[in-house]
N, C-alpha and C positions, 0 to 999 in steps of 0.2 A: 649437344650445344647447351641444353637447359641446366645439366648438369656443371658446366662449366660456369654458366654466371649464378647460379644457385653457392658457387666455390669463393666466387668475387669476393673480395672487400672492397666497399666501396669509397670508406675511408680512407684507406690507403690508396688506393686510385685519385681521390681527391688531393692529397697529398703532393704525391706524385705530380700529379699534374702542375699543384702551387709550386714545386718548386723547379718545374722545369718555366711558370709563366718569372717567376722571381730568377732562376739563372741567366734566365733571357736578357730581362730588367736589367742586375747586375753586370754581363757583360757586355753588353750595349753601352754601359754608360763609362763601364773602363773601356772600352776602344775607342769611344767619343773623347775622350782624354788621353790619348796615347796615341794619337793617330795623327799625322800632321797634312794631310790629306782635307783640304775641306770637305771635298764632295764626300769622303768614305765619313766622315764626318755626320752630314747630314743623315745619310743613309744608317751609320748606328743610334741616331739620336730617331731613327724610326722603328727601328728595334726597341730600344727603350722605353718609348712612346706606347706601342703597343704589345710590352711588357707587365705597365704601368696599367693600362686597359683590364686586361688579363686578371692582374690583381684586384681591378674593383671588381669586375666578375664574382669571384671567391668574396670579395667581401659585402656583396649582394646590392650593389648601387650599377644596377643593369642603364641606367639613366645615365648617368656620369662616366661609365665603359663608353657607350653609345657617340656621347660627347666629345669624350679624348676622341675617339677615334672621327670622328667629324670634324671639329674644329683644328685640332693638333694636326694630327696624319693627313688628313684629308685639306685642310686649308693653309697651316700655315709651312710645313715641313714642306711639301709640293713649293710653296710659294721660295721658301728657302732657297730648294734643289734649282728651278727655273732662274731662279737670280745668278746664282753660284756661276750655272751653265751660260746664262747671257751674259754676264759680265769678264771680261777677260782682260788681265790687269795686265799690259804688257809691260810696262818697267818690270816686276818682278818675275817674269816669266824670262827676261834677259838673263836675269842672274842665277838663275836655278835649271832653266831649259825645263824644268817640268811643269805643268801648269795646274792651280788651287794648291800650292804648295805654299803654310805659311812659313815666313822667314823672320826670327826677332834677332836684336841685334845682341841683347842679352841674357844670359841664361842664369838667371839666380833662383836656383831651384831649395835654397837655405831655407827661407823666409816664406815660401809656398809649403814646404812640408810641414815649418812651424804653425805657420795658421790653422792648417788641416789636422795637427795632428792636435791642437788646442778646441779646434771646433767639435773634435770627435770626443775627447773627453770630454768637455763640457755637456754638449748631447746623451752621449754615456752616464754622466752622473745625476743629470736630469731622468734618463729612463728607470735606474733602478733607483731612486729616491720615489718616486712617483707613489702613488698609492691609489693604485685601479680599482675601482668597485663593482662589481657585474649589477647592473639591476634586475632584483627579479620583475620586469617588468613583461606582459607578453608580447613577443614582438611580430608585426606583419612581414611573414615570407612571402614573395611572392613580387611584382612589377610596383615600382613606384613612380613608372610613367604617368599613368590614369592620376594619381594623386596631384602630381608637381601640374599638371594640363589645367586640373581644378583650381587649385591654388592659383597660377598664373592670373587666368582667368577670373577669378573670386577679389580673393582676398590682396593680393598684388598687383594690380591690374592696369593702377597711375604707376607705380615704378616702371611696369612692362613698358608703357607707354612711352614715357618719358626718356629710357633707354633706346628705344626706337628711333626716337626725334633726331638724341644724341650720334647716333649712328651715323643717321641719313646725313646731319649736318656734317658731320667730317669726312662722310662719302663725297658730296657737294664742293666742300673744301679741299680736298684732293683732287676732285674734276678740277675746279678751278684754278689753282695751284699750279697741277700740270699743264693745262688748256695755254698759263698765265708763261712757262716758261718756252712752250714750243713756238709762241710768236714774236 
């Protein structure tokens, strides 16, 4: 067995791995678009999701993996799939007999490829015009939890705050809201 991981590359193992978290990403996000299925929908947009995770992984923001996968997957994806599932549109479910099935009445698929395929060169000629510079700077490997916690707390501390307020108030305002149409 010593012999065996004495054998590893571990680079290539890393590798490996990015591009199975990146084919993930990748196809997730083309069945999210070729799917006409909401619900199968939701479900590859959490594939994606924690595709995307994956990838900050490798690119060492274990804070912001952590994140996606909390706020995205965990809060609002969930919140998606629950709605999807409580809400049941019967006029369209007449016409198709299958249900989260979306239905458009037009299909001009010209003018969708054109965008996309202007958006992608554009983005393309931005990447390779671009002129990357490495700094040799030395950089900390390692958790940037402990840092952002300080930070929060330090040097941010009225914005945290403030952000807080703002939250609670449109929590409030939602209670209210709702509270406002159930009577």
């Amino acid at each position: 067995m010593e012999k065996f991981l004495e054998n590893i590359d571990y680079q290539l193992v890393k590798q490996i791995i990015f591009f199975v978290f990146a084919a993930i990403t990748v196809g997730g996000a083309i069945f999210l678009l070729i799917t006409k299925n909401v619900l199968y929908a939701a479900f590859s947009l959490l594939l994606t999701l924690l595709g995307v995770s994956g990838i900050y992984v490798f690119a060492g923001a274990d804070f912001l993996a952590v994140s996606q996968i909390m706020i995205y997957v965990g809060g609002i994806l969930v919140l998606m799939i629950f709605g999807i599932m409580l809400t049941h549109n019967k006029s369209n479910s007449r016409q198709t007999n299958q249900p989260n099935k979306i239905s458009v009445s037009h299909h001009n698929i010209f003018w969708a490829v054109l965008v996309a395929v202007l958006l992608f060169l554009g983005y393309l000629k931005v990447i390779l015009e671009a002129n990357f510079h490495i700094i040799n700077k030395q950089t900390h490997i390692g958790s940037s939890v402990n840092q952002i916690g300080i930070n929060l707390m330090t040097d941010y501390v009225f914005a945290f705050e403030v952000v807080g307020i703002l939250l609670l108030a449109a929590l409030i305002g939602a209670v209210f809201i709702a509270k406002k149409e159930k009577s």
